[in-house]
PDB file with SEQRES, HELIX, SHEET and CRYST1 records, atoms N, CA, C and O in Angstrom:
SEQRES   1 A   49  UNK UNK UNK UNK UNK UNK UNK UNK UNK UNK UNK UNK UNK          
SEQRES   2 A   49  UNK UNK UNK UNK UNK UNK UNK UNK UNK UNK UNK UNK UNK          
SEQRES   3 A   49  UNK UNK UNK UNK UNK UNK UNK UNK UNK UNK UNK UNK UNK          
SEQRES   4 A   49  UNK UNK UNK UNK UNK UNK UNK UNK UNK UNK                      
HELIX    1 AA1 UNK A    2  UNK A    8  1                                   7    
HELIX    2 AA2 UNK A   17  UNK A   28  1                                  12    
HELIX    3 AA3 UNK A   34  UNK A   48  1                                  15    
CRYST1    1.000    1.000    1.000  90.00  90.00  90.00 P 1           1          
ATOM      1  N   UNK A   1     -32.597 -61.541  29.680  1.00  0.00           N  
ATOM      2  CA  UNK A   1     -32.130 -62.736  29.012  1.00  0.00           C  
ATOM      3  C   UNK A   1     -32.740 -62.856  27.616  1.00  0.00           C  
ATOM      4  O   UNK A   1     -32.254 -63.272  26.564  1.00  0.00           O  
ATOM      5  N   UNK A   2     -33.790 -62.433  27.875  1.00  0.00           N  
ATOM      6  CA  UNK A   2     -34.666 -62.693  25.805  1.00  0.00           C  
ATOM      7  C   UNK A   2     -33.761 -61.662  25.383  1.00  0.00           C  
ATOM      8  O   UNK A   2     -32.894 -62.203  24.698  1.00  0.00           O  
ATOM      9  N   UNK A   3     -33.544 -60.322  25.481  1.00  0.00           N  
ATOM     10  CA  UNK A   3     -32.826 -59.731  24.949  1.00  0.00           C  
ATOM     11  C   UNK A   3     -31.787 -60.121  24.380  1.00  0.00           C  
ATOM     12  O   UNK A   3     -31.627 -59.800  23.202  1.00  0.00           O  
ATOM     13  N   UNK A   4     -30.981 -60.770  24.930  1.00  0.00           N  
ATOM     14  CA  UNK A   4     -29.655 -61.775  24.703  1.00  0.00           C  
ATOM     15  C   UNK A   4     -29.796 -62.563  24.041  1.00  0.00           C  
ATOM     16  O   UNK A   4     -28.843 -63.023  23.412  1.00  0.00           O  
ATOM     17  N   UNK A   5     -30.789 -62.943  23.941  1.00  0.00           N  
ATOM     18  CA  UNK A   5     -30.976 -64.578  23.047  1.00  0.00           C  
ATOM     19  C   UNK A   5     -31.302 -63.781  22.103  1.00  0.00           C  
ATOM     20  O   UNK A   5     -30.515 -64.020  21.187  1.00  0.00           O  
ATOM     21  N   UNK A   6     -32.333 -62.599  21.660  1.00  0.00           N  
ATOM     22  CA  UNK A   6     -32.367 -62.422  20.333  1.00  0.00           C  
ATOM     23  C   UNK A   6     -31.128 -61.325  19.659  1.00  0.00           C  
ATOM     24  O   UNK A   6     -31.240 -60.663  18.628  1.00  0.00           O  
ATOM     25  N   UNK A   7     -30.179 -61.368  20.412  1.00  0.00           N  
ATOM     26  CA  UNK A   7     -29.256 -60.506  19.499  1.00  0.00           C  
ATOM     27  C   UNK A   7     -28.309 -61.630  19.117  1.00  0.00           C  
ATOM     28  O   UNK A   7     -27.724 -61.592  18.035  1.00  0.00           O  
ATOM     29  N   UNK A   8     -28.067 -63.084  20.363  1.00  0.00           N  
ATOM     30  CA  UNK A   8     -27.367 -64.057  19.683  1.00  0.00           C  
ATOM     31  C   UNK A   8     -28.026 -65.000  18.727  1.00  0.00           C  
ATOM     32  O   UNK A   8     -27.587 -66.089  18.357  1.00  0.00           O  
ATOM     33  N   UNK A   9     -29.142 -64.421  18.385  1.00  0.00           N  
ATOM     34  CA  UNK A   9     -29.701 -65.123  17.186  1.00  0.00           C  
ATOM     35  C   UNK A   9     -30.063 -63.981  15.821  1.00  0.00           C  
ATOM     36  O   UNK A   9     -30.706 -64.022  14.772  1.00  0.00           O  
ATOM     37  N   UNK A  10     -29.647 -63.489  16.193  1.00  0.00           N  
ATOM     38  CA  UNK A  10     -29.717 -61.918  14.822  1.00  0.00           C  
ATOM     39  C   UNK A  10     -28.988 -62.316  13.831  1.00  0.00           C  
ATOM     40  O   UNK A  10     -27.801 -62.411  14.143  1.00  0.00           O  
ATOM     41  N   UNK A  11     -29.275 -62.638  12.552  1.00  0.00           N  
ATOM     42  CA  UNK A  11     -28.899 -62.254  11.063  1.00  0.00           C  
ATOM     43  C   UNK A  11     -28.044 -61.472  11.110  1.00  0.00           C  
ATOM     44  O   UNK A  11     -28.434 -60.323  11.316  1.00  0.00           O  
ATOM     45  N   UNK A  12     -26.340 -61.696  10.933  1.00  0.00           N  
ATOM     46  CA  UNK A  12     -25.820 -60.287  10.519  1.00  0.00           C  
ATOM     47  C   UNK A  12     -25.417 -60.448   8.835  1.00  0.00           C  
ATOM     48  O   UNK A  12     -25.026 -59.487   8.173  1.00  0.00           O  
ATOM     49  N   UNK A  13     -25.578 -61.766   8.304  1.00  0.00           N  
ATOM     50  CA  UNK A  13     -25.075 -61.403   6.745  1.00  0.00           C  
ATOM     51  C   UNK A  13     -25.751 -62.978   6.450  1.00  0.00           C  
ATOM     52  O   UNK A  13     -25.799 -64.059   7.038  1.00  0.00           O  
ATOM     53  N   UNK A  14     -26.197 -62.434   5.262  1.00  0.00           N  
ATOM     54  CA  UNK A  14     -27.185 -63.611   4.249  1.00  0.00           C  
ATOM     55  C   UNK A  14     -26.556 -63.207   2.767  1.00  0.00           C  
ATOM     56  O   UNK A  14     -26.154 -62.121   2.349  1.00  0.00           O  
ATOM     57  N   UNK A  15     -26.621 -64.328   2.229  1.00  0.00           N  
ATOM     58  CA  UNK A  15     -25.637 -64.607   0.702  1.00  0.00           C  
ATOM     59  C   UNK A  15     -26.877 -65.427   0.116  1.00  0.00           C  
ATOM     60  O   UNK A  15     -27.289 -66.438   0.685  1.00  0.00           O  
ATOM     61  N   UNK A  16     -27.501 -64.878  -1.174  1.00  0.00           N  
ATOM     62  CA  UNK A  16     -28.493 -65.625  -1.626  1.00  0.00           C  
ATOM     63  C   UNK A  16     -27.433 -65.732  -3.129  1.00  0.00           C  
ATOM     64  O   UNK A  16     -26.520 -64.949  -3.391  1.00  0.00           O  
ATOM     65  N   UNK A  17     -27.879 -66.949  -3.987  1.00  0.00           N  
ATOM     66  CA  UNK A  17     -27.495 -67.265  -5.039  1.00  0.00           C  
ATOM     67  C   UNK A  17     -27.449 -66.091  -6.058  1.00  0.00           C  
ATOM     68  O   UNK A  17     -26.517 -66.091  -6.862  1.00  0.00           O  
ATOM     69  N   UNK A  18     -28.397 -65.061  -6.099  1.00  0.00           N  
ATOM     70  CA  UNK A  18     -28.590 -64.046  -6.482  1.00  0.00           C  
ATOM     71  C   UNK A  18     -27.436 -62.981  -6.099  1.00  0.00           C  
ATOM     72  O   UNK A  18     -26.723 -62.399  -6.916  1.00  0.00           O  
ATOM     73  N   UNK A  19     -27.404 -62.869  -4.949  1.00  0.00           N  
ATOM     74  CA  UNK A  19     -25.768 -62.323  -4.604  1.00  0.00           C  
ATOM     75  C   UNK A  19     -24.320 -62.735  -5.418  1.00  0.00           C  
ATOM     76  O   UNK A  19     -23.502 -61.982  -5.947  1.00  0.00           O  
ATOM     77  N   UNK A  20     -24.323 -63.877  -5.334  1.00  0.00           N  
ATOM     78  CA  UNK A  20     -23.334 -64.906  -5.741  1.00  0.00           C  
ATOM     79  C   UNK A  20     -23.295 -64.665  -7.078  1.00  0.00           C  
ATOM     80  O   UNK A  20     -22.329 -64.149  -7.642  1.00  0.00           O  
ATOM     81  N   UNK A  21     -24.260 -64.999  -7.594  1.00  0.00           N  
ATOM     82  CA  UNK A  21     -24.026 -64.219  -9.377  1.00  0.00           C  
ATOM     83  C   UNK A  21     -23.775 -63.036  -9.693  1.00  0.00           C  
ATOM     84  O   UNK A  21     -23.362 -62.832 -10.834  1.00  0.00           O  
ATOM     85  N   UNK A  22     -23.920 -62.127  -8.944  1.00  0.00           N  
ATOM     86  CA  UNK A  22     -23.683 -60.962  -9.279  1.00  0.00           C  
ATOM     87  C   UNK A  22     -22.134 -60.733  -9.502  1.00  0.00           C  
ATOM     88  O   UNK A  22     -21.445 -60.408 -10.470  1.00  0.00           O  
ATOM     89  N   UNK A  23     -21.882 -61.059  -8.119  1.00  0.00           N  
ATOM     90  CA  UNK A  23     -20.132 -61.367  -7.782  1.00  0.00           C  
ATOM     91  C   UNK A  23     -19.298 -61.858  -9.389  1.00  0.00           C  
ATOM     92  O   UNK A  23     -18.515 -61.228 -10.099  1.00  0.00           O  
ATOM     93  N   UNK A  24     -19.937 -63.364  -9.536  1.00  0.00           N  
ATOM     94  CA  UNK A  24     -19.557 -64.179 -10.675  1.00  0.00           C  
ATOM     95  C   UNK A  24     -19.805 -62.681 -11.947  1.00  0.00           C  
ATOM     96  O   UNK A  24     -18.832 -62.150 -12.483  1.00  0.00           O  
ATOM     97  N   UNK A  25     -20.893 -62.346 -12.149  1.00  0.00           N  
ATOM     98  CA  UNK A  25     -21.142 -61.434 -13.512  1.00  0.00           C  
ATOM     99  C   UNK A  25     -19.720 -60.395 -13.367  1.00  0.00           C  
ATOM    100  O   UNK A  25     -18.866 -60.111 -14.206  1.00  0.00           O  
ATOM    101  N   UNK A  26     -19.895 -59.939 -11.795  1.00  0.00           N  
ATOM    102  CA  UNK A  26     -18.976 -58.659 -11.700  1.00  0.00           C  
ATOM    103  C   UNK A  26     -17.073 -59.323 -12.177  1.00  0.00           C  
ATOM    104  O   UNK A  26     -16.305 -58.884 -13.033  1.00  0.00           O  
ATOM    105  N   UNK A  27     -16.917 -60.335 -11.316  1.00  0.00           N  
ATOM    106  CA  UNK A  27     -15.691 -60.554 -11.271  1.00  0.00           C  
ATOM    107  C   UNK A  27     -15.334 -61.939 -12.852  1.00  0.00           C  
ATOM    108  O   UNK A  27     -14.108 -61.942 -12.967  1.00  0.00           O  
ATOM    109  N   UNK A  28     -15.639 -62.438 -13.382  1.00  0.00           N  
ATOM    110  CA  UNK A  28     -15.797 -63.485 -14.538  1.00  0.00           C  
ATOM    111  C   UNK A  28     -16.171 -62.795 -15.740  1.00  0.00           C  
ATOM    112  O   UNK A  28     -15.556 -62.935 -16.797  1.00  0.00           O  
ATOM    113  N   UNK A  29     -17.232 -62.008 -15.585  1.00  0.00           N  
ATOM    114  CA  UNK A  29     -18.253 -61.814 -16.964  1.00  0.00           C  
ATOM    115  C   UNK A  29     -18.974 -62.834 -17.435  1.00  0.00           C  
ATOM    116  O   UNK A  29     -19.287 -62.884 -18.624  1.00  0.00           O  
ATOM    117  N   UNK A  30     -19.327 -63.781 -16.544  1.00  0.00           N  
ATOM    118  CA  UNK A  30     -20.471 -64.670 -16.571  1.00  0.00           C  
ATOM    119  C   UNK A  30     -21.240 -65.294 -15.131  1.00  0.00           C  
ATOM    120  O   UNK A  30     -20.701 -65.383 -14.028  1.00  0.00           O  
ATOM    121  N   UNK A  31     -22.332 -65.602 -15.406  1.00  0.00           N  
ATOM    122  CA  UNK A  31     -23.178 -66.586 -14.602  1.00  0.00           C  
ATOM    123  C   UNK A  31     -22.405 -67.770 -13.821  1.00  0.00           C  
ATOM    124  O   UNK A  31     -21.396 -68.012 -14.482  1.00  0.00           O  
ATOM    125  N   UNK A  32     -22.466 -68.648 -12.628  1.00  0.00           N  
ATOM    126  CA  UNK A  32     -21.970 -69.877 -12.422  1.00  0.00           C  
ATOM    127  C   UNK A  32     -23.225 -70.515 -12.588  1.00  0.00           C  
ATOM    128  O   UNK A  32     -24.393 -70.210 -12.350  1.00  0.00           O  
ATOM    129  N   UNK A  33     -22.321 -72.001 -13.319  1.00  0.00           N  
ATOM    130  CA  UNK A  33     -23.650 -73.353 -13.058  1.00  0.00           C  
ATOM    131  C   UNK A  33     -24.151 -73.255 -11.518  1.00  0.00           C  
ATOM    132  O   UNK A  33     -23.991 -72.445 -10.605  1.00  0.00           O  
ATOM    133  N   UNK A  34     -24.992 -74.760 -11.723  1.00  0.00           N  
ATOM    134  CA  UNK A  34     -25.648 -74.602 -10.754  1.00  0.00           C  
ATOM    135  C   UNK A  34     -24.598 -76.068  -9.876  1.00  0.00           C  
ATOM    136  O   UNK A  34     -24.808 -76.467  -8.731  1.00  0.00           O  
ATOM    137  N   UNK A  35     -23.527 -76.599 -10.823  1.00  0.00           N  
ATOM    138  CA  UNK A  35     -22.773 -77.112 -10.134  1.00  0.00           C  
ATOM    139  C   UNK A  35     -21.753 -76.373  -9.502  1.00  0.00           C  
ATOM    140  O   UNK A  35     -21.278 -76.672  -8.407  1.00  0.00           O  
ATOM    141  N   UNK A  36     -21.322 -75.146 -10.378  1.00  0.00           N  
ATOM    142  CA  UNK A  36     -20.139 -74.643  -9.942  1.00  0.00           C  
ATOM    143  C   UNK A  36     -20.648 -73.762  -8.327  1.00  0.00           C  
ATOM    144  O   UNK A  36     -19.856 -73.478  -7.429  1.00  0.00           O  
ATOM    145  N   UNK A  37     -22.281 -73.442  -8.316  1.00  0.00           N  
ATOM    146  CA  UNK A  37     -22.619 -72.444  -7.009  1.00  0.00           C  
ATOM    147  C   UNK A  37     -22.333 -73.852  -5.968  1.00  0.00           C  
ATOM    148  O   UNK A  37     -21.490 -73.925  -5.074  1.00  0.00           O  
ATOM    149  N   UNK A  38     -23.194 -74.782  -6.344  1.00  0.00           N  
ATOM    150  CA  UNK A  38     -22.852 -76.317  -5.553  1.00  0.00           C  
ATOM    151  C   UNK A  38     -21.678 -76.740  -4.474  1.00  0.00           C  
ATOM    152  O   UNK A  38     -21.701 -77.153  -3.314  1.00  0.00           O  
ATOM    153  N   UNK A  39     -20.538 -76.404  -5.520  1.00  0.00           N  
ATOM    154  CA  UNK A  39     -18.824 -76.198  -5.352  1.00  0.00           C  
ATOM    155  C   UNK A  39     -18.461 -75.054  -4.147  1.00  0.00           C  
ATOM    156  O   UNK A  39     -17.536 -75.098  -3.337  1.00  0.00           O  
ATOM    157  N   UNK A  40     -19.378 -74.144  -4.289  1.00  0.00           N  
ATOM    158  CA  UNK A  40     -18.476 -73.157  -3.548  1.00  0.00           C  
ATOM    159  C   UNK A  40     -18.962 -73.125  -2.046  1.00  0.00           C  
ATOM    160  O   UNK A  40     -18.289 -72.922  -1.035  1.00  0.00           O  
ATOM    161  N   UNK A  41     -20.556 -73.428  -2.195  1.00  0.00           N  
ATOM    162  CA  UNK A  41     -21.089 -73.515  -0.613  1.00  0.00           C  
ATOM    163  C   UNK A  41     -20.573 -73.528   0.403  1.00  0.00           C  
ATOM    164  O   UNK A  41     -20.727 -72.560   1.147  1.00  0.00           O  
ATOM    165  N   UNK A  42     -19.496 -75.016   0.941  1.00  0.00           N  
ATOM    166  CA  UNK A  42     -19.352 -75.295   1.552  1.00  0.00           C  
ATOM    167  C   UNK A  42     -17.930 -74.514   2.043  1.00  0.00           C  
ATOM    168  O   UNK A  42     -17.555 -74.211   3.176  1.00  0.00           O  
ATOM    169  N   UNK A  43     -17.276 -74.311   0.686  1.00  0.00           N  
ATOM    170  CA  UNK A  43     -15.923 -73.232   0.739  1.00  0.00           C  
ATOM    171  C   UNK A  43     -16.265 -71.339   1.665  1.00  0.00           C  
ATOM    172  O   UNK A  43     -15.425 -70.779   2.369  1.00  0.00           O  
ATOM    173  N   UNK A  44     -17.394 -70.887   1.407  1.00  0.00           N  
ATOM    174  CA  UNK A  44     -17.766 -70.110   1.501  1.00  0.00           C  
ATOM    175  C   UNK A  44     -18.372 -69.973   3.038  1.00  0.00           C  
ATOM    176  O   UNK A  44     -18.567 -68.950   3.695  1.00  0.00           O  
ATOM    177  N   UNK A  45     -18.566 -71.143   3.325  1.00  0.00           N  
ATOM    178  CA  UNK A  45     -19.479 -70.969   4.712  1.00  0.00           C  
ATOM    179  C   UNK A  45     -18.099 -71.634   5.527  1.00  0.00           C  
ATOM    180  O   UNK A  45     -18.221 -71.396   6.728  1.00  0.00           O  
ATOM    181  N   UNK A  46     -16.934 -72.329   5.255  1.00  0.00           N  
ATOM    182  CA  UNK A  46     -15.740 -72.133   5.987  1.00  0.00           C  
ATOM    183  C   UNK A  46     -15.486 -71.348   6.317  1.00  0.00           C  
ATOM    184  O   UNK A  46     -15.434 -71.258   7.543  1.00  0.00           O  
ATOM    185  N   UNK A  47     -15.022 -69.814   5.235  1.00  0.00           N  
ATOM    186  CA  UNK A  47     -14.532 -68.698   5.432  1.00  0.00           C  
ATOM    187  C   UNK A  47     -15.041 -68.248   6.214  1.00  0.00           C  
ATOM    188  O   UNK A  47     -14.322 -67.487   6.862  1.00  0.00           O  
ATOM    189  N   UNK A  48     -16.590 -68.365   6.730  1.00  0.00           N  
ATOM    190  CA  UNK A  48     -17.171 -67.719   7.280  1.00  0.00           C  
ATOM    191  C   UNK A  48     -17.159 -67.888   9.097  1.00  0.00           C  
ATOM    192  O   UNK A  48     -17.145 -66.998   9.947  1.00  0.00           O  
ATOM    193  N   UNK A  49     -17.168 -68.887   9.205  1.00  0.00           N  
ATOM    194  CA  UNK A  49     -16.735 -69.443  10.587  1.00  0.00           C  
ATOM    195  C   UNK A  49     -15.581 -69.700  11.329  1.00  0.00           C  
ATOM    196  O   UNK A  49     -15.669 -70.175  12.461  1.00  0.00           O  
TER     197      UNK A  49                                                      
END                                                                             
């Protein structure tokens, strides 16, 4: 059973702001505010679930 519990609690993907800009640099050719990262959070963690 611990076995189980720690694979249904395993990390499979982490998005740090640092990620997120990169994306923005790669796909924009700029940085996002810190309103526009603000904006997307909640959009982003939809997709995800």
């Amino acid at each position: 059973m611990c076995q189980l519990m720690s694979k249904n609690n395993k990390i499979i993907y982490q998005l740090t702001v640092e990620d997120i800009q990169n994306v923005a640099n790669q796909e924009l050719g700029r940085s996002l505010s810190d309103a526009e990262i603000e904006s997307i959070i909640e959009p982003i963690a939809e997709k995800i679930w």
